[in-house]
N, C-alpha and C positions, 0 to 999 in steps of 0.2 A: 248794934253797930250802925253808924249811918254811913250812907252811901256819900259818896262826892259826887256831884255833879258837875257831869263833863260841861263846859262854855261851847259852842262853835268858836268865838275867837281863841280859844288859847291852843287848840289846834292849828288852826290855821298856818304852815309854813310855806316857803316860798323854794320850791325845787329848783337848785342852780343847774340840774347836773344838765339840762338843755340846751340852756344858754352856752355852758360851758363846751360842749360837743359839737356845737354851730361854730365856733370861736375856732377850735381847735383844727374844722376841716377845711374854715377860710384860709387860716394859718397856713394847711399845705396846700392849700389852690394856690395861693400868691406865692409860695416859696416854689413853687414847681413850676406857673409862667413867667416868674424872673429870667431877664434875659442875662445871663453870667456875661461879664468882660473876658476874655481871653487874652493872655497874653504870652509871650513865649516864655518867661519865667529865667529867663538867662540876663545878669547884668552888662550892658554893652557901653560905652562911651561913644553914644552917636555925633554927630558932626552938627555945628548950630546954623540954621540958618533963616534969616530975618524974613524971607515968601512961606514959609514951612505954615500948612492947616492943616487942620485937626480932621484926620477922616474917621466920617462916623459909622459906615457899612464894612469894617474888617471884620474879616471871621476866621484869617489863619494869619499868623504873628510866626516870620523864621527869624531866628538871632543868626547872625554872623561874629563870631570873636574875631580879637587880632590877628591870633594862629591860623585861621579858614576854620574852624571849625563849626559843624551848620548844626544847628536843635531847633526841632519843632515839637514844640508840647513836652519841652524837657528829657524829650531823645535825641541823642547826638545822631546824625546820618551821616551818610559820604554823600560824594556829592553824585556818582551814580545813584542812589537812591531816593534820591531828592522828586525825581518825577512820580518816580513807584508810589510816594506816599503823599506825594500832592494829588496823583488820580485818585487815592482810595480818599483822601478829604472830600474832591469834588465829587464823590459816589454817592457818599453820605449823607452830605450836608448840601448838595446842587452848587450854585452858582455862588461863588462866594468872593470877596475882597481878600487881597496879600497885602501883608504891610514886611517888608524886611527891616528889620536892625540890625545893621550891619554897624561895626564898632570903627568908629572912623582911620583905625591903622589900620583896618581890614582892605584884604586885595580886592583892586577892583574886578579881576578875572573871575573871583568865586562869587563875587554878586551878583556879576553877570551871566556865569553858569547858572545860578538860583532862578533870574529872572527867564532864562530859555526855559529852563527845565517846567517854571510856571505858565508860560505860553503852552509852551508842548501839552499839559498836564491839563488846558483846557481852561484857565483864568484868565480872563481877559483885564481885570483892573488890578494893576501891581503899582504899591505905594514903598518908597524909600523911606525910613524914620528919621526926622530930624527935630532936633532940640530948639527952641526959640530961644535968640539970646537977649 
């Protein structure tokens, strides 16, 4: 019987699984310090107006509907409760921007309840949402 003789080259492969492990834990470095948009998640008809910019430091979005009703992060509140859970945001997350969308039939009494309740609650920057027309 004869032997085969092994080559060095025909051995020779090229191990992805490295590369592929490096790949994989960038993947979650970067998907982990993405800074996520927040938004209140409630559809509102805000009111348009031609001075309206773009704030880029929000970090809590309250919807106001037509009816008064107030959602933050897709839980509806009363509006006593509105401070209770803007303190526990600002415990959280520190110092942070408000932006309201309030739905342009909405009363102005409950926006203004919102934005007390925000002062009280220790946010000092409260933005109105409005539409460019």
């Amino acid at each position: 019987m004869r032997r085969r003789r092994v080559r060095p080259e025909d051995d020779a492969q090229i191990d992805l699984t490295p590369m592929l492990d490096v790949v994989f834990i960038m993947l979650i470095f970067f998907i982990v310090t993405t800074s996520f948009v927040r938004e209140s998640g409630i559809e509102v008809h805000r009111p348009s107006a031609t001075s309206a910019t773009e704030q880029k430091n929000a970090g809590v979005f309250i919807a106001i509907k037509e009816n008064g009703e107030i959602y933050l992060d897709r839980k509806q509140l009363d509006v006593q409760k509105v401070q209770l859970a803007l303190e526990r945001v600002v415990a959280e997350r520190g110092e942070v921007g408000l932006v309201i969308q309030a739905d342009q039939q909405a009363r102005h009494g409950v926006v203004v309840n919102v934005m007390d309740a925000a002062k009280s609650a220790g946010i000092k920057q409260i933005s109105v949402a409005a539409e460019q027309p």
